[in-house]
Each structure stands twice: as structure tokens, then as C-alpha cells.
N, C-alpha and C positions, 0 to 999 in steps of 0.2 A: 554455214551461212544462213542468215534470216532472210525467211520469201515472203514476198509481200501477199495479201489474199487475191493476186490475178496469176500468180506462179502459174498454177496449172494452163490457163488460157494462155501464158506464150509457151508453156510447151506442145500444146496442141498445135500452136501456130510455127512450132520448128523452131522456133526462138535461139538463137545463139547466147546462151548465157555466161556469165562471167560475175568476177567476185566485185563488187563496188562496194568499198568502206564496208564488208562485212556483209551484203547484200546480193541475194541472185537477181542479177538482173539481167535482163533482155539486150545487150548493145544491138544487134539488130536480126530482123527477121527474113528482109530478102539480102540487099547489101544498102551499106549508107547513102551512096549518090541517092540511089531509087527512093527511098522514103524522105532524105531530104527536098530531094526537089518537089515530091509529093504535097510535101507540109507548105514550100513555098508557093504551090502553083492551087492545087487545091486544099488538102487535110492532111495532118499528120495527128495519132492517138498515140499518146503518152500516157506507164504507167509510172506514175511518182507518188506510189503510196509509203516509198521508204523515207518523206522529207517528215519533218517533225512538228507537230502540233501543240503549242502551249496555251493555256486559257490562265489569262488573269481579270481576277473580279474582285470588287470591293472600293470603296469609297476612296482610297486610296492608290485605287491599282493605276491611273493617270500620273502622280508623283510618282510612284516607283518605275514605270516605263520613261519618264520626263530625265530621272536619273541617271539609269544604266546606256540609254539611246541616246544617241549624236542629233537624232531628225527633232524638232521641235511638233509636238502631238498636242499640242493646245487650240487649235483653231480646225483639226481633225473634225471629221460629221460622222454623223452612224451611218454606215455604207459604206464608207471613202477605207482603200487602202493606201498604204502609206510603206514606204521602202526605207531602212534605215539600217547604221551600222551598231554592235553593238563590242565595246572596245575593254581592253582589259586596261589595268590601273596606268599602262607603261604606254598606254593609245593605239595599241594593237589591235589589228581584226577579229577578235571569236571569229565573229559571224556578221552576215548580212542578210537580212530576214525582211520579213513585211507583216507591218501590223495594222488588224481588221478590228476598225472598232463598230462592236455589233451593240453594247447601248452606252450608255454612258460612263457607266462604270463597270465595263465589259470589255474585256480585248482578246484577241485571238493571236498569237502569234504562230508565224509561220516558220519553220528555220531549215536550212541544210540539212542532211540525214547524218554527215560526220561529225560535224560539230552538235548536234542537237542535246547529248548528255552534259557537254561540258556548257550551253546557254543557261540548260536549265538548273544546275549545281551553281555556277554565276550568281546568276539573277535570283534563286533563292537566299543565298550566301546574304545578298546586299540586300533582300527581305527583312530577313530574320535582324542582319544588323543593324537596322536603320529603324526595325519597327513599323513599317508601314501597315496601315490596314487593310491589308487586301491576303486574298490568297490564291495561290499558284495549283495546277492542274494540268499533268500531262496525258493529253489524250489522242498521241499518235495511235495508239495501239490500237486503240477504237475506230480510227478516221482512217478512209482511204478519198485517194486524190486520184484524177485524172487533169490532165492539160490537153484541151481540142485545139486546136491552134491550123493557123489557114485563112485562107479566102474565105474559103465554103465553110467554115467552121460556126459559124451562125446560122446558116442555112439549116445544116445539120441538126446543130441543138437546139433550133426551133419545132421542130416536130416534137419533141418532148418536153415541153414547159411549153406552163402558159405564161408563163413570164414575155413580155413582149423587148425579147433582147435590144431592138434596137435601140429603145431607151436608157439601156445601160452603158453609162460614160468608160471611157477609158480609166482601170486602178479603183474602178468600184465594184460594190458585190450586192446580190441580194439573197436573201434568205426564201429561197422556191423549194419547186416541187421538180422535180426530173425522171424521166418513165414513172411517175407517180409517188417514187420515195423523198422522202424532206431532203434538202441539198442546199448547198453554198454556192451559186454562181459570181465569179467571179472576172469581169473582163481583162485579163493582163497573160501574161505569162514569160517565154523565157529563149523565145524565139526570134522576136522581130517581127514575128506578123501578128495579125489580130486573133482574138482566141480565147481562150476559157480556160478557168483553172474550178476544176468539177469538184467537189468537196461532199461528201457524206459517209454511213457509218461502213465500217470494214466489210462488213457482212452483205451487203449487199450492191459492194461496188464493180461485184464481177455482174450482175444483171445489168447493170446502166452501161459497162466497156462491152459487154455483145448487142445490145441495142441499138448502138452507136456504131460498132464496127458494122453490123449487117447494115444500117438504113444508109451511113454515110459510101459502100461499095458502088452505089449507082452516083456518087455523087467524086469518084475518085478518091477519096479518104483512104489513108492506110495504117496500121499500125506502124509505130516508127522507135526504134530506139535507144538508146545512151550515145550510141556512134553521131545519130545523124542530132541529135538533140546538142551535142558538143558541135555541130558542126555551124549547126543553124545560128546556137546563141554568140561563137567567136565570129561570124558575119555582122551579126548584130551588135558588137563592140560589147558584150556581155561577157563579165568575168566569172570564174571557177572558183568556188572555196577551197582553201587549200591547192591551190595551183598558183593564181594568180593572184591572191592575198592570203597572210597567213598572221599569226599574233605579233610577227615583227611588222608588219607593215601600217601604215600610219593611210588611214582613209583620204587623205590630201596628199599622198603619193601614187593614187587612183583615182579614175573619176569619181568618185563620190565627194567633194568640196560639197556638192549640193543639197548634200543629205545632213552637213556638220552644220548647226544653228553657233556659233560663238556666243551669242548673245544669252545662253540660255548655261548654266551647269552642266556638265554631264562626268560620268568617271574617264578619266582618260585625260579631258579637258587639258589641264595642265603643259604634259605630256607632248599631246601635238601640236600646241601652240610655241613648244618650245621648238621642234624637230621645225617647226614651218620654219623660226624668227630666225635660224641658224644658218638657212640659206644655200644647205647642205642636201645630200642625198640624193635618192633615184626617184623616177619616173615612169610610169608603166605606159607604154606608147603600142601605137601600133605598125606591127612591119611588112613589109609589102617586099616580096624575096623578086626579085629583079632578074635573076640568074636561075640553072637550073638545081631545085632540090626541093626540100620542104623543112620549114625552120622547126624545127622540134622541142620540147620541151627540156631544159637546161641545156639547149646548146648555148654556146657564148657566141657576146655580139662584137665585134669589133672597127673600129675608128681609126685608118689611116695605122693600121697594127697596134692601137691599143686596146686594151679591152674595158668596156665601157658598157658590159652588163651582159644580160643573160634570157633566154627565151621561158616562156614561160608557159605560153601557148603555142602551138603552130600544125596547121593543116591544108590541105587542099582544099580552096572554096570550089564547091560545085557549082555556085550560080556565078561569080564570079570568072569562075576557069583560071582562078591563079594562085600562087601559095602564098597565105596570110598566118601572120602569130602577132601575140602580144609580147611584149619584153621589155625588163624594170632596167632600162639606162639613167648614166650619170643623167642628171641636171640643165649640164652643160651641152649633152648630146641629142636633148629631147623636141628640138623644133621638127616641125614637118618639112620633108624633102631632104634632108641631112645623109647622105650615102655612108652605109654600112657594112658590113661583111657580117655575112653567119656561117661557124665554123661547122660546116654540114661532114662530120665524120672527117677526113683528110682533106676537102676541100676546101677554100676562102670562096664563099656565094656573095654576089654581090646585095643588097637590099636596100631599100630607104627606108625612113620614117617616116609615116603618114598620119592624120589627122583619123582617129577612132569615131562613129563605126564605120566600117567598112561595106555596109549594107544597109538600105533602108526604105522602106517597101515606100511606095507610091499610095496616097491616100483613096 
């Protein structure tokens, strides 16, 4: 397995490790409840230097992101991040990524860690074919990431930048300084609550996650991992790559309608404009398990005994106190409040359909 350069610090820290897409990572260090609620109530420290890093630059690199992306990036600022889907010829999901435009003809793209070889094999593919002027640079290897995320999670990373966070809007980033070394802060993340997505070089992003874990301890702050970060983002109505969309699925059978510009080209285009006009297909909904169990991941959903789709997500919400999943139903079966069965192992659990997210922090 590939370890990210904070390996050692969750083994220090007891870290329960496990294989993620080829990755040792931390799912968690005391148990999920604890560090979720942690995250919810005050800080949770996330290491996600396994996600992937692409740099496109050149006079051109705007038309080629305009091309292979659903989101329309023409009215994009330098600062401003931007979330988009990035679909294959047939309007399928690779991936769903965010991109930071750092100047004009500079971008930074951010991507999943499974899918990250096959964005960037893609996106050079239609490079090289199209001609554009620009050129491509992957620089995961180099960059490490944290995600402070929390109430206090400003509190926190204010003692190390002078950056005066509170001026930084929601989905924008700035180019600082953090315990002194160059960094990307960026206000977004993958939680539901407010928070930071911490960006700088491999090498010295284990100094910035003990800075941070020591100063944030009087402040409640906890290392948190895979378990509770999966727990936080399906409260959050936030989907999974590779769980809850994959290259069959079509971005307008997911919340994402808001990230697909129609008006603009993109590869795929065709594709899901055809899947939409046909009137056909599934709906990724949220389920809200009524009865006793917890909807799991490919159980089947059923409707008055038919089957009418498949779970896709599902867990125990700790803030909640009830079991919540996502799951790709017919069409027909996707209004909110619609009662359903989820086949929990031998038994029929009763469920509805509810309106996503299921969580949503208080301003």
C-alpha cells in the first residue's frame, strides 16, 4: 500500500489502518462516533494527502478545462474554487473534482485518489488531441493536503497565518503562509461544517498536522478518520466516488444538474442530454430507514415487493441518532416521503424517501 507522508503520525497516534484504493489510511484513531461528533461540535483533523493534484497552465488551459468539465469556468476569478463533474464520452462520471484558478491561465485541479490516474490519462488524451496550448503537471506526489474542518476550525488556524481568515468566502482560497511555510488555504471541504482544506509541499505537511493537533487540543480538536469523515460527508447529503457515482452514471441522476452548464460544450454533452430527453432511469435519493437496521451498501430497495433500486450508501447518523443511506431508485419511485423496504440480510426494513442532505449546520 502507498502511505501518505503523515503515515508515521497516525501510527504514533494508534491509528487503525486499513487499505483505501491502494492507500494506508487511518479509518480511525479512538472510534467514529467520538471524532465525528468532535468534527461536528468543535474540530476534526483530516489526513487527505492520498487525493490528487493536477496543475494546468498555458494560454489555453481555460478551453481545455471549458471542454473535458460540465461546470462552465468562464466567469471563474483567481481565488474562487469551483466544483465540477468530469465525464467520459458516454456522460459518465470519472470523477468529481474542484478547480482552483490560481491566475489566469493557471489552474489547479483537485481530484479523488481512485480515480486520480485515469483524470489524468483523460484529460491529457483530449490535450494532445485537440491541440490545445497548454500543458499538464501532476504534482500529487509533491503536495500534501489536510482538511480542518469544525466550528473552531478557524479559531484554530488562525493562530498560524496571518491571513485574516475571516475574510475568506465560502469555495475560495488564498495563497499564505501556515506555521510559516507557503500553503493554499482554502475555505470548503467535505463535511458539512465550516473548515479548511490545508494544501502545501509533502515534506513538510507533517510539521503544520502537529502544530495544529497540539494547539487545537485545548480547543477540543481531534484527529479524525476515513470512518467518521464517511460519516460526516453522507449527513451532509455528500456523495462517494466510486460508491455513489461511477462511469455509468450520468451527473443528472445525482445532484449535480448544477454543476452541468448545457449551454456551453462539453465531452459527454450528447450523451446526457439524450439519457435526460428519454425520460428513463434511476435517481440517487436519500433514505431514511424507519425500522430497525442500517441500510448498507448494495442492499436492494423495495416498493410494495418490487425492486426498485439498490443502496448505495448507508450508516448510523451519530448527530442524527438514526440510520440514513443514499440509493439509485427508479424514477417513478423517487419523490420524498414514498415508503420503502430495505432488504437488511433476511429481513424487509421498512424506509422512506427523503429530500437530501440530511444535515445542515446552523449559520
Amino acid at each position: 500500500m502507498k502511505k501518505t507522508p503523515l503515515y508515521e503520525k497516525h501510527i504514533v497516534l494508534n491509528a487503525k489502518i486499513i487499505d483505501f484504493g491502494g492507500w494506508a489510511m487511518p479509518v480511525q484513531y479512538t472510534n467514529v462516533i467520538e471524532e465525528h461528533r468532535a468534527t461536528r461540535g468543535f474540530a476534526g483533523l483530516f489526513d487527505i494527502c492520498h487525493m490528487g493534484e493536477i496543475e494546468v497552465k498555458g494560454p489555453q488551459a481555460l478551453d481545455l478545462l471549458q471542454l473535458v468539465l460540465t461546470r462552465n469556468l468562464a466567469e471563474q476569478t483567481i481565488g474562487q474554487v469551483k466544483l465540477s463533474t468530469l465525464l467520459n464520452e458516454e456522460g459518465g462520471i470519472i470523477d468529481d473534482l474542484t478547480v482552483y484558478k490560481m491566475a489566469n491561465d493557471s489552474y489547479m485541479l483537485v481530484t479523488n485518489a481512485a480515480p486520480k490516474d485515469r483524470d489524468w490519462a483523460w484529460i491529457n488524451q483530449i490535450q494532445q488531441e485537440k491541440k490545445f496550448d497548454c500543458s499538464l503537471k501532476d504534482i500529487s506526489d509533491k503536495t500534501g493536503k489536510l482538511d480542518l474542518q469544525g466550528p473552531r476550525s478557524e479559531e484554530i488556524l488562525q493562530k498560524f497565518t496571518e491571513t485574516d481568515l475571516k475574510t475568506l468566502r465560502f469555495y475560495h482560497f488564498c495563497e499564505s503562509r501556515v506555521t510559516g511555510f507557503p500553503a493554499i488555504i482554502s475555505r470548503s471541504g467535505y463535511t458539512g461544517e465550516d473548515g479548511f482544506e490545508i494544501y502545501t509541499t509533502a515534506d513538510v505537511i507533517g510539521n503544520i498536522w502537529d502544530s495544529l493537533i497540539h494547539a487545537g487540543e485545548h480547543s477540543g480538536l481531534k484527529p479524525a478518520g476515513l470512518g467518521a469523515r464517511d460519516t460526516l460527508r453522507l449527513e451532509a447529503g455528500m456523495m462517494l466516488n466510486g460508491q455513489d457515482m461511477n462511469e455509468s452514471v450520468s451527473p443528472l441522476e445525482v445532484p449535480y444538474s448544477w454543476i452541468v452548464d448545457m449551454n456551453k460544450d462539453f465531452i459527454g454533452k450528447a450523451a446526457v442530454l439524450a439519457r435526460k430527453n428519454s425520460g428513463k432511469g434511476n435517481k440517487l435519493v436519500g433514505i431514511e430507514v424507519t425500522g430497525r437496521g442500517i441500510a448498507r451498501h448494495e442492499y436492494k430497495v423495495f416498493h410494495r415487493g418490487k425492486e426498485i433500486g439498490v443502496v448505495t450508501s448507508g450508516t448510523f447518523s451519530p448527530t442524527l441518532n438514526k440510520a440514513i443511506g443514499m440509493a439509485f431508485v427508479d424514477i417513478d419511485f423517487s419523490a420524498p416521503d414514498i415508503q420503502v423496504e430495505i432488504a437488511v440480510r433476511d429481513a424487509m426494513v421498512p424506509a422512506k424517501i427523503v429530500k437530501l442532505p440530511f444535515y445542515k449546520r446552523s449559520k
